[in-house]
C-alpha positions in Angstrom: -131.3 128.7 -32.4 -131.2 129.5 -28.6 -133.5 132.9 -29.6 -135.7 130.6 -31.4 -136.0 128.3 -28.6 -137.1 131.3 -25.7 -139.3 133.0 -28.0 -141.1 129.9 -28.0 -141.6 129.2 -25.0 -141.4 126.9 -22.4 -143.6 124.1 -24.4 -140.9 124.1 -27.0 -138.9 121.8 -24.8 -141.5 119.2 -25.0 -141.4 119.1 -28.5 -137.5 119.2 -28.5 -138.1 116.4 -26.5 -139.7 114.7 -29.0 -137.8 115.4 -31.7 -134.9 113.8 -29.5 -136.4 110.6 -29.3 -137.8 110.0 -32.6 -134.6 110.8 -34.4 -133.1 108.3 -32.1 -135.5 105.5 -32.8 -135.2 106.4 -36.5 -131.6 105.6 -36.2 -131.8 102.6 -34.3 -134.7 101.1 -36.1 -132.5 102.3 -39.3 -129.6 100.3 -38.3 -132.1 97.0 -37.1 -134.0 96.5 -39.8 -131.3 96.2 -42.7 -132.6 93.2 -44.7 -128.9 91.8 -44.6 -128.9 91.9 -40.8 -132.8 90.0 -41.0 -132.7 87.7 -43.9 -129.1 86.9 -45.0 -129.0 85.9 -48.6 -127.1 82.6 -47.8 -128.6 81.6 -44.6 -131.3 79.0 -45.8 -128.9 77.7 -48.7 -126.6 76.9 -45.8 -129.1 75.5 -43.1 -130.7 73.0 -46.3 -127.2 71.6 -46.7 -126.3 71.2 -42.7 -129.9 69.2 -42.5 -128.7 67.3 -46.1 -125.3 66.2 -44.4 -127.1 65.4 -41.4 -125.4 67.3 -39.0 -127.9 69.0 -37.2 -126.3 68.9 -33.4 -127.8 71.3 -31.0 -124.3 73.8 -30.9 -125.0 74.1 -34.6 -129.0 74.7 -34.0 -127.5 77.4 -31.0 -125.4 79.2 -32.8 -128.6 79.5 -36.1 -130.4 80.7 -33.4 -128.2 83.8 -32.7 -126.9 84.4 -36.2 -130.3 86.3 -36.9 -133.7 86.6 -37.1 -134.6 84.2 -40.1 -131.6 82.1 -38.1 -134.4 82.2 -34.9 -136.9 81.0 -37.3 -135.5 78.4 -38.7 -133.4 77.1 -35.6 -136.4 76.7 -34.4 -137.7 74.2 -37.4 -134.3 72.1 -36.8 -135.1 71.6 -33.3 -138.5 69.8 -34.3 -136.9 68.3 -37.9 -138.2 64.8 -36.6 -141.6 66.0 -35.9 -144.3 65.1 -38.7 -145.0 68.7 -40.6 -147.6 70.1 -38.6 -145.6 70.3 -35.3 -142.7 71.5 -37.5 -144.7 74.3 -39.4 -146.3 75.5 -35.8 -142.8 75.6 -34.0 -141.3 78.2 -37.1 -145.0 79.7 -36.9 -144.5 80.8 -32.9 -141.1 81.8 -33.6 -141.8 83.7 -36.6 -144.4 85.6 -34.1 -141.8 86.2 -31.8 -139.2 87.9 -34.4 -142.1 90.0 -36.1 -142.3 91.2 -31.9 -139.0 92.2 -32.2 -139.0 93.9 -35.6 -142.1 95.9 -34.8 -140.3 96.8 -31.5 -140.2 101.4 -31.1 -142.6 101.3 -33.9 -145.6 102.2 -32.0 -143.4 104.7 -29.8 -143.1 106.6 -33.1 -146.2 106.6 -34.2 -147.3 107.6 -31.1 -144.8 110.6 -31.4 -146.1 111.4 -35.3 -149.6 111.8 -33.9 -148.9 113.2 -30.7 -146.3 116.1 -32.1 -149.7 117.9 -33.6 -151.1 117.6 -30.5 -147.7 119.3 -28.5 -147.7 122.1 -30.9 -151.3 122.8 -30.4 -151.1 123.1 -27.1 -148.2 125.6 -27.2 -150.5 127.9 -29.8 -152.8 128.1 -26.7 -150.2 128.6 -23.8 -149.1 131.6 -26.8 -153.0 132.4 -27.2 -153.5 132.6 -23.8 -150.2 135.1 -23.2 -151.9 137.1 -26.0 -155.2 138.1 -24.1 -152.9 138.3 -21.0 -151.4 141.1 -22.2 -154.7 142.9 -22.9 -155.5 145.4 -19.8 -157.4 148.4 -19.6 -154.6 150.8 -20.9 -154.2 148.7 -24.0 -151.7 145.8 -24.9 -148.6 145.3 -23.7 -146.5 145.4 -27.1 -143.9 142.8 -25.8 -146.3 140.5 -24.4 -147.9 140.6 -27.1 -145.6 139.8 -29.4 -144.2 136.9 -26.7 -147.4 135.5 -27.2 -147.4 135.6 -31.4 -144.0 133.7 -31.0 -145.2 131.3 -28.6 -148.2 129.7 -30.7 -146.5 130.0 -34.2 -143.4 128.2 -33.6 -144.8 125.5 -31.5 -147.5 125.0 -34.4 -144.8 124.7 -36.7 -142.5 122.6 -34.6 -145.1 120.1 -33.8 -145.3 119.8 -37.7 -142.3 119.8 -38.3 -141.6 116.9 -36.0 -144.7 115.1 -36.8 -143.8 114.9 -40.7 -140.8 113.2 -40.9 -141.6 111.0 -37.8 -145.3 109.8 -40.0 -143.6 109.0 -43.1 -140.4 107.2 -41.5 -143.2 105.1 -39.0 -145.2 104.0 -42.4 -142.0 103.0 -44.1 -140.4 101.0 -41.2 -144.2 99.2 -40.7 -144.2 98.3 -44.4 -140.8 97.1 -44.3 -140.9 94.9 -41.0 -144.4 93.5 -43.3 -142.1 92.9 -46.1 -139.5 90.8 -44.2 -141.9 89.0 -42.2 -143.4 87.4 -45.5 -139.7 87.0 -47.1 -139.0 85.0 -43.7 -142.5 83.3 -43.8 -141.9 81.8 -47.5 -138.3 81.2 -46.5 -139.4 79.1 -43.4 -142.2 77.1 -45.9 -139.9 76.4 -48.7 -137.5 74.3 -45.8 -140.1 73.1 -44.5 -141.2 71.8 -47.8 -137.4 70.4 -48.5 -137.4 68.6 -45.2 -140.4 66.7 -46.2 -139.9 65.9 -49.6 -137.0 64.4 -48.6 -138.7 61.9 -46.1 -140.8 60.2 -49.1 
């Protein structure tokens, strides 16, 4: 790997670089985005039958507010559950905007990193074309140089692919899945919205 690594080139390291950071914000954003961690399956069933008993105290609204996202959400339609329905519906609606922040948060880092890695890999096949007519003199080429230079624009072409593949199709899926869960967390928010005020009539 090391042999790999100086035949390339010194430009390599800015891919490796790269790679570094987008498999670690393909973890992390792996481990955040687990639809358990969002929306748990319970959470609503439990927050309609705290506002049913009537014992919506501000720990309990505190403590919704930390469990998770949807809990941010829909703390956040408990603090106004005495306000008519418009005020209630534009509270969730400003925190809902504030989770989907959070959700989307590294995303454009790594789609920064699936269309820059191209880029970093073009850049190396110059530095390796420009090595190439370096070692063109009078007397001829410089076999070693010349083969330096080969080495230096074909890996860094096919690093910068390499790195940009994976890092394109995992910053698609995590943007389709933070749009998923912020409209499972947008009906979520309606439908107690919808319970709340049913129940006043």
């Amino acid at each position: 790997m090391f042999a790999i690594l100086q035949a390339a080139g010194w430009p390599i390291y800015l891919l490796l670089l790269a790679s570094i950071i987008a498999l670690a914000l393909i973890i992390e954003r792996s481990l955040s985005l687990r639809r358990q961690r969002i929306l748990p399956k319970t959470l609503l069933a439990e927050v309609i039958r705290v506002y049913q008993a009537g014992k919506v105290k501000q720990e309990v609204i505190d403590h919704l507010a930390a469990n998770s996202p949807l809990g941010k959400v829909l703390a956040a339609g408990l603090r106004n559950v005495d306000a008519p329905r418009d005020v209630m519906k534009e509270s969730i609606e400003e925190a809902g905007g504030a989770v989907a922040h959070e959700l989307e948060r590294f995303l454009t880092t790594l789609g920064t990193i699936a269309s820059l890695a191209p880029l970093m890999g073009l850049f190396g096949t110059v530095v390796g074309m420009i090595e190439i007519f370096g070692s063109q003199s009078a007397s001829g080429a410089n076999p070693a140089q010349l083969a330096h230079g080969i080495s230096v624009a074909l890996y860094n072409t096919g690093f910068g692919l390499l790195i940009a593949m994976p890092a394109l199709i995992f910053y698609r899926h995590f943007r389709a899945l933070v749009d998923s869960l912020v409209v499972d967390m947008e009906q979520q928010a309606v439908k107690f919205v919808d319970i709340v005020h049913s129940s006043r009539k």
